[in-house]
C-alpha positions in Angstrom: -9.2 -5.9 -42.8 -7.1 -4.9 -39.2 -4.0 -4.3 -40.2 -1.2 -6.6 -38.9 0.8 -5.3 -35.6 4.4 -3.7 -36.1 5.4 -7.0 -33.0 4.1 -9.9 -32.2 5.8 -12.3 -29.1 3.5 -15.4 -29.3 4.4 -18.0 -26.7 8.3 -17.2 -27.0 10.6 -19.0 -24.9 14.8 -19.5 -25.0 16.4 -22.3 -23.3 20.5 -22.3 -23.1 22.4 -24.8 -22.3 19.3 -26.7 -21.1 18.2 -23.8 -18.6 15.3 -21.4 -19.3 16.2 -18.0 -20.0 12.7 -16.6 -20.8 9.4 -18.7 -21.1 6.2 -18.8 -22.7 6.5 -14.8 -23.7 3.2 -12.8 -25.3 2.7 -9.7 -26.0 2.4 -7.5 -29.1 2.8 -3.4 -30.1 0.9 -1.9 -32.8 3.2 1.1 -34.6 2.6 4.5 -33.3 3.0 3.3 -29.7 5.8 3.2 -27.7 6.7 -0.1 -25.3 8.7 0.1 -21.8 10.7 -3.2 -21.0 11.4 -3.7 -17.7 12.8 -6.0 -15.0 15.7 -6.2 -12.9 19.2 -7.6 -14.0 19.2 -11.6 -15.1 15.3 -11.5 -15.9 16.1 -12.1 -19.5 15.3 -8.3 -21.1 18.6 -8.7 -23.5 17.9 -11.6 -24.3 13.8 -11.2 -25.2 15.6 -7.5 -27.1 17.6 -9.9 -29.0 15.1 -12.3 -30.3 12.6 -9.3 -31.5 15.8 -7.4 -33.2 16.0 -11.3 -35.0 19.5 -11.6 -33.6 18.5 -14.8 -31.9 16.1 -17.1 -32.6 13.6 -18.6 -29.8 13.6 -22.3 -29.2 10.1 -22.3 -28.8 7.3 -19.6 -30.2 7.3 -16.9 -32.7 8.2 -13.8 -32.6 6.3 -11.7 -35.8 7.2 -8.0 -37.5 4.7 -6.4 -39.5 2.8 -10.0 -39.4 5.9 -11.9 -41.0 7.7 -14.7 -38.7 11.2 -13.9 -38.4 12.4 -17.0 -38.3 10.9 -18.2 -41.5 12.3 -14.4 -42.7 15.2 -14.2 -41.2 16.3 -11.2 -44.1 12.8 -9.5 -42.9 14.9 -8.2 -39.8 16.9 -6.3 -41.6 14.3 -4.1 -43.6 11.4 -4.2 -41.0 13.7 -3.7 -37.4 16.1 -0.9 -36.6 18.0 -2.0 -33.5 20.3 0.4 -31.4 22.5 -1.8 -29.0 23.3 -0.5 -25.8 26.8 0.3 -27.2 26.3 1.8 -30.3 27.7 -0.1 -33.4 29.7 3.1 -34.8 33.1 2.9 -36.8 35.0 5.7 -35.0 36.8 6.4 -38.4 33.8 7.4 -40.5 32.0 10.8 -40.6 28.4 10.7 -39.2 27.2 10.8 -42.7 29.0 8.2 -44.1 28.1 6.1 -41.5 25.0 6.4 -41.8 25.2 6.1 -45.4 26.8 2.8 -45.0 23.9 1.7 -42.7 21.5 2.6 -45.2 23.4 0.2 -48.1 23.3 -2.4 -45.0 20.2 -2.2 -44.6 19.3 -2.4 -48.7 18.1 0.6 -49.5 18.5 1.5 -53.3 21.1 3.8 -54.2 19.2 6.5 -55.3 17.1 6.7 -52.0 20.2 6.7 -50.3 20.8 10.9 -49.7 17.3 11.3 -49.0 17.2 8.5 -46.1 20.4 9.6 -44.9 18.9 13.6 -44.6 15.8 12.9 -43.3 17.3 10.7 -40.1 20.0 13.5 -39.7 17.2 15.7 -39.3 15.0 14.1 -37.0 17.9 13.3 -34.6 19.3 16.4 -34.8 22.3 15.5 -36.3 22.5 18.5 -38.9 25.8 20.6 -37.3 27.5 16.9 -36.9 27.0 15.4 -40.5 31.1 16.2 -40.7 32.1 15.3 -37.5 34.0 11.8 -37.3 32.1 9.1 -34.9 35.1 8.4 -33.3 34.7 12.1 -31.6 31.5 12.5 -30.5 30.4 13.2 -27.2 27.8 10.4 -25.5 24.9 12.3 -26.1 25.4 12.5 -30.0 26.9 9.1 -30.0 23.3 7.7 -29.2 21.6 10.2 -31.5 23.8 8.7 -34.7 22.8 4.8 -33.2 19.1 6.1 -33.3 19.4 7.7 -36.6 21.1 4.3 -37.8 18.4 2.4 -36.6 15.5 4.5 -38.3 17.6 5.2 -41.1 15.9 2.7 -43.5 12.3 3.6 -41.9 11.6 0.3 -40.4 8.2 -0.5 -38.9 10.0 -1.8 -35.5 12.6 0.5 -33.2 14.2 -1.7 -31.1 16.2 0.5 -28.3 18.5 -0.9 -25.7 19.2 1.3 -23.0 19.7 4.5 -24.3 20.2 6.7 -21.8 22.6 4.9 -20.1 25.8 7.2 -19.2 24.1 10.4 -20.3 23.9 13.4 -18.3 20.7 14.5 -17.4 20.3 17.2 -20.5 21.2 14.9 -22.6 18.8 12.1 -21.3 16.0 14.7 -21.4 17.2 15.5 -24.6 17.1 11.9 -25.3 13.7 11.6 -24.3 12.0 13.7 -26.1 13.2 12.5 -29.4 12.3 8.5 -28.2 9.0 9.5 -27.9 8.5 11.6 -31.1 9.5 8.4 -32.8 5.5 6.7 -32.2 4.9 8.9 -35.2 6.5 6.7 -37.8 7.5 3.8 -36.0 6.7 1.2 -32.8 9.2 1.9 -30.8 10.1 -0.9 -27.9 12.3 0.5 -25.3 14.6 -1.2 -22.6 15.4 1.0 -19.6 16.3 1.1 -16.0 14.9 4.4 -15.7 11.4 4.6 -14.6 10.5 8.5 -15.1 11.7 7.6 -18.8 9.3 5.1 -19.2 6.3 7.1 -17.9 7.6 10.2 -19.8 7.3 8.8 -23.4 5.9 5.1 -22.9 2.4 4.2 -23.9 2.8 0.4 -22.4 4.9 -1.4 -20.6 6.1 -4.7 -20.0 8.1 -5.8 -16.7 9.5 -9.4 -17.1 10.6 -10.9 -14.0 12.3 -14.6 -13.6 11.7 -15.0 -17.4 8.0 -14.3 -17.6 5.9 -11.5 -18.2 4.7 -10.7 -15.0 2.8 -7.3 -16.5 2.0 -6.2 -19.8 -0.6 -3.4 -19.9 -0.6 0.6 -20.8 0.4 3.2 -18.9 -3.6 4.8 -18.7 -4.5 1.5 -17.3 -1.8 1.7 -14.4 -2.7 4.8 -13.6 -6.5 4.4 -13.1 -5.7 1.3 -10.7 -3.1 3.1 -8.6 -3.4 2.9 -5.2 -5.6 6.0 -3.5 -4.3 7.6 -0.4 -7.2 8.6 1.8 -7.5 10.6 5.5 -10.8 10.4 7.0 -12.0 12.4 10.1 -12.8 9.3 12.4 -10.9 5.9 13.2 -12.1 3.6 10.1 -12.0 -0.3 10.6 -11.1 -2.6 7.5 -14.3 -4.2 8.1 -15.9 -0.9 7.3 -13.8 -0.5 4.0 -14.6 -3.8 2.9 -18.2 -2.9 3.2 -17.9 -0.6 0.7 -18.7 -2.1 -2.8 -16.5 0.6 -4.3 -13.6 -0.7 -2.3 -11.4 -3.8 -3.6 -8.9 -3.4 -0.9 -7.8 -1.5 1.9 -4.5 -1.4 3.4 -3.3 0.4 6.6 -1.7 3.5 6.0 -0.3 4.6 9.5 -3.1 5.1 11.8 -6.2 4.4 11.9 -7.5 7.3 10.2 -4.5 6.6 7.2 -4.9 4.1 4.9 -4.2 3.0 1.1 -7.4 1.9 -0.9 -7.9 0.2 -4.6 -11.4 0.8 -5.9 -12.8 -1.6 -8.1 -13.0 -1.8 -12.0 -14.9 1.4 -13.3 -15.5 2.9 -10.1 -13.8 6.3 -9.2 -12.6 8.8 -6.4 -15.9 10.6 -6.9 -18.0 7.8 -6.3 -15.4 6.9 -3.1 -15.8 10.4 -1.8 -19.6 9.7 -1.8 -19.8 6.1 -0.2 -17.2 8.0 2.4 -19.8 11.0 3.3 -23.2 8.8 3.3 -20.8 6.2 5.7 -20.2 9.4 7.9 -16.3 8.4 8.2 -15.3 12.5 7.4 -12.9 13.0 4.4 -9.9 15.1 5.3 -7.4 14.3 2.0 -8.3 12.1 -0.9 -5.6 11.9 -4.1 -3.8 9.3 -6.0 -1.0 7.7 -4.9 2.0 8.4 -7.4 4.4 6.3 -8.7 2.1 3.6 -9.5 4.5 1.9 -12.1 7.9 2.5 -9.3 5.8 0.4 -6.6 4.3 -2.1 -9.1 7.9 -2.6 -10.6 9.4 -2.8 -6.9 6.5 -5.0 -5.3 7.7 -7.8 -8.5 11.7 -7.2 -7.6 10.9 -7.9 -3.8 9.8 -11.3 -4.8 13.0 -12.7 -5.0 13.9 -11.7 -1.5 10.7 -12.6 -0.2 10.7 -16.0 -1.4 14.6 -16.3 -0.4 13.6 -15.5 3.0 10.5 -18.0 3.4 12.7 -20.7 1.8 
């Protein structure tokens, strides 16, 4: 029998104050992978973050953990979901270890699993020389650490994370990093970020909502082998030419005529470009992927917004 994924957004829409925040929402994470959420301010990330942390209910859809609906379960949330706000919820007063001693009694964990929980996300966010320090002194960096250990404190199958980078300096973001993306191994882990190299550093999907609607959902490997391929040939190529290629799906300009971006269709690869290029006799000066495949995707949905403004 398939086990049931850690998330599952079925149809999942929120309406406020009769306006459409987000609508008609699906897509699901299996644990052991890591999810990028992406979009642009206003296109309804915190508030999709706050329906799959079960702070918020949708008005329309479900929105499952580890196969249970959340609003039928609303107490689910709190065993199955560790959420890390983008301000983290500490109590400047307490120690790091009674904090997160008090998260784990939130979060109903019985008393005599307590110290073990308590160590073992300590230890995984690298917490050990801190344990003493109060949370009211902390620098950032270890601030975000202790709302990540809360948040896997009581080993949930979902880690919802809200920005948690933001403010850090870059060692401490890279720091950040690595320890995001060593959480796949006991958790799904669904990150929300403005930062695209985080999302390609330690992301094995992403999601980029735009407008209130998922406007791509797919992995990272997948991006990748579409992305755009940057191609010089020796002679002036027409687009006629490319598009009698049957490995071609699309040829843009890239400059000149001997310049020009190309996306190969499903299953075929650069090999097999390079050969249709050489029986063709166009010459092959330079032929490599394009980078930042997810950074023009992501941009290409943003522009929207300005395109449509100017056509209206």
């Amino acid at each position: 029998m398939k086990a049931a994924a850690a998330l599952e957004l079925e149809h999942v829409s929120r309406r406020l104050a009769g306006r459409t925040i987000v609508e008609a929402l699906d897509f699901g994470l299996a644990r052991g992978r890591v999810l990028g959420l992406l979009g642009v301010n206003g296109a309804g990330k915190s508030t999709t973050l706050r329906m799959i942390a079960g702070l918020l209910a949708p008005s329309a859809g479900s929105v499952r953990v580890d196969g249970v609906d959340l609003a039928a379960r609303d107490g689910h949330a709190r065993r199955a979901i560790g959420y890390l706000p983008e301000e983290p919820p500490l109590y400047a007063e307490l120690t790091v270890h009674e904090y997160l001693r008090f998260c784990a009694r939130l979060h109903g964990l019985p008393a005599s699993a307590i110290d073990a929980a308590v160590e073992r996300a300590t230890e995984r966010c690298g917490l050990g020389e801190m344990r003493r320090r109060l949370c009211g002194l902390l620098s950032k960096g270890f601030r975000q650490r202790v709302g990540i250990a809360q948040a896997i404190v009581h080993e949930p199958a979902l880690v919802v994370l809200d920005e948690p980078a933001a403010g850090l300096d870059p060692v401490q973001a890279l720091r950040l990093r690595d320890l995001v993306a060593g959480l796949r191994d006991a958790h799904a882990v669904v990150l929300s970020t403005h930062v695209l190299s985080d999302v390609t550093a330690c992301c094995d999907e992403v999601v980029i909502l735009h407008r209130g609607r998922v406007r791509h959902a797919g992995t990272l490997a997948e991006l990748e082998r579409d992305a755009w391929l940057v191609v010089r040939t020796t002679r002036a190529v027409e687009a006629a030419e490319w598009a009698s290629l049957p490995v071609v799906a699309e040829a843009r300009p890239g400059g000149d005529a001997c310049s020009w971006r190309l996306r190969l269709e499903g299953g075929a690869g650069a090999g097999a470009l390079a050969a249709a290029i050489g029986e063709h006799g166009f010459g092959l000066d330079e032929l490599r992927a394009e980078h930042g495949a997810l950074e023009q995707l992501f941009v290409t949905i943003a522009a929207e917004d300005s395109i449509e403004g100017k056509a209206a």
